[in-house]
C-alpha positions in Angstrom: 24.6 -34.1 78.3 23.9 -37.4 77.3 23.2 -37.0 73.3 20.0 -37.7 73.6 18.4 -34.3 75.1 18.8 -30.6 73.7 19.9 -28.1 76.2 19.9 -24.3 75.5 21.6 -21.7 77.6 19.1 -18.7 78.2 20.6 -15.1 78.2 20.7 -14.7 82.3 22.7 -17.9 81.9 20.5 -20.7 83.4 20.6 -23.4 81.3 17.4 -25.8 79.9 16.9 -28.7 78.9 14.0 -30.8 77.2 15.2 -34.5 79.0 14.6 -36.4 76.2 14.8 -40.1 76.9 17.2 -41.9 75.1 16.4 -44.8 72.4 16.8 -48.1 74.0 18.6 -51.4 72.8 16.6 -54.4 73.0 17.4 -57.8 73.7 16.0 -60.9 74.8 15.5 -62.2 78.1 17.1 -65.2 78.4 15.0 -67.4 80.6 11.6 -66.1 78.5 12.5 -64.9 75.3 10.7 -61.8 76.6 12.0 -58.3 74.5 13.9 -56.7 77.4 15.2 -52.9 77.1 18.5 -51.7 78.4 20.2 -48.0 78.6 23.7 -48.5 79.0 25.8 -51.3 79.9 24.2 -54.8 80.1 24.4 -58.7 79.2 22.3 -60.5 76.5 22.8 -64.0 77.6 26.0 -64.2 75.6 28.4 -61.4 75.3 28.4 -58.0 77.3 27.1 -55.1 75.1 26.8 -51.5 75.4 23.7 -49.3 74.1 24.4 -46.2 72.3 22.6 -43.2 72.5 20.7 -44.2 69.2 19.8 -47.5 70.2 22.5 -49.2 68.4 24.0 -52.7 70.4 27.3 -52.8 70.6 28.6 -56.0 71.5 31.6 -57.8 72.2 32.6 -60.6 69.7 30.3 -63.4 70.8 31.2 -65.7 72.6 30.6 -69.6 71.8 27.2 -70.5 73.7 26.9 -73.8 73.4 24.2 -73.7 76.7 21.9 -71.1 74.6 19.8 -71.1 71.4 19.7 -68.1 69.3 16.3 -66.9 68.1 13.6 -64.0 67.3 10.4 -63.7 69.3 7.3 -62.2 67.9 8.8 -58.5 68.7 11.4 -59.5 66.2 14.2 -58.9 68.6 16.9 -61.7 68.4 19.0 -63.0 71.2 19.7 -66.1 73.5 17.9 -68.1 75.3 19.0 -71.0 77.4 18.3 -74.5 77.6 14.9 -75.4 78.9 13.2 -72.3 77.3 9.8 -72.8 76.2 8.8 -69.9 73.7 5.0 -70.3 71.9 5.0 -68.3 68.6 1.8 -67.1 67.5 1.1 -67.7 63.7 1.6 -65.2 61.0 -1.1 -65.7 59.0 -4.8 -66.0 59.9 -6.2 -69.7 60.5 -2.1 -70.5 61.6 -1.2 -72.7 63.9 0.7 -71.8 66.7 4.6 -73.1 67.4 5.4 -74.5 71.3 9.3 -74.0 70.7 11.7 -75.0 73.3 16.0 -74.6 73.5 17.2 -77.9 73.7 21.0 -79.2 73.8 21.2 -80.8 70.5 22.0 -84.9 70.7 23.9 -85.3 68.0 26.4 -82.4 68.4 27.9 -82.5 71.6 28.1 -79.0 72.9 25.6 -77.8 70.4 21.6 -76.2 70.7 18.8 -76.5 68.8 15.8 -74.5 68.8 12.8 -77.5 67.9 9.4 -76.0 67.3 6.0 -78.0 66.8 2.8 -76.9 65.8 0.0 -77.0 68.0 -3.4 -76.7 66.1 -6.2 -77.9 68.5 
């Protein structure tokens, strides 16, 4: 079937299966930084990728971005996200601070991102 679920064919020939589900790829939304999941074919902000039946990412070779920042939200799933992005990262550690971080096109490299990220301890 799909390499994910078992199927057995019983003696009067009727075949069963268990419909296992699957492991997905994850990626990052790229207006939120939110983890998303995908099952098949789909786009992580940057290059068009296809999920494998074990979860693995294939993608094609990236593409240059120059409109994204790459980065890992508090899942640990890296991806893009695109200018504008605001992405607060909660500390750590106990008694951290957190981070307000936001995608910003960078103003000394034309063509270029940069992910800035300030701490916020009120």
């Amino acid at each position: 079937m799909d390499g994910c679920s078992t199927c057995t064919c019983n003696e009067g020939g009727d075949v069963s299966c268990d419909f296992k589900l699957c492991a997905p790829c994850h990626y990052l939304d790229s207006n939120s930084g939110q983890t998303m999941r995908a099952w098949g074919p789909f786009h992580n902000g940057c290059s068009h990728c296809i999920c494998t039946h074990t979860g693995l990412a294939l993608c094609a070779e990236p593409q240059w971005c120059p409109h994204m920042c790459y980065m890992t939200n508090g899942e640990g799933v890296q991806g893009w996200v695109n200018f504008g992005t605001t992405v607060i990262e909660m500390p750590k550690e106990e008694g951290g601070c957190p981070k307000v971080c936001i995608c910003k096109q960078n103003e000394q490299w034309l063509g270029a991102a940069s992910y800035e990220c300030e701490e916020k301890c009120d």
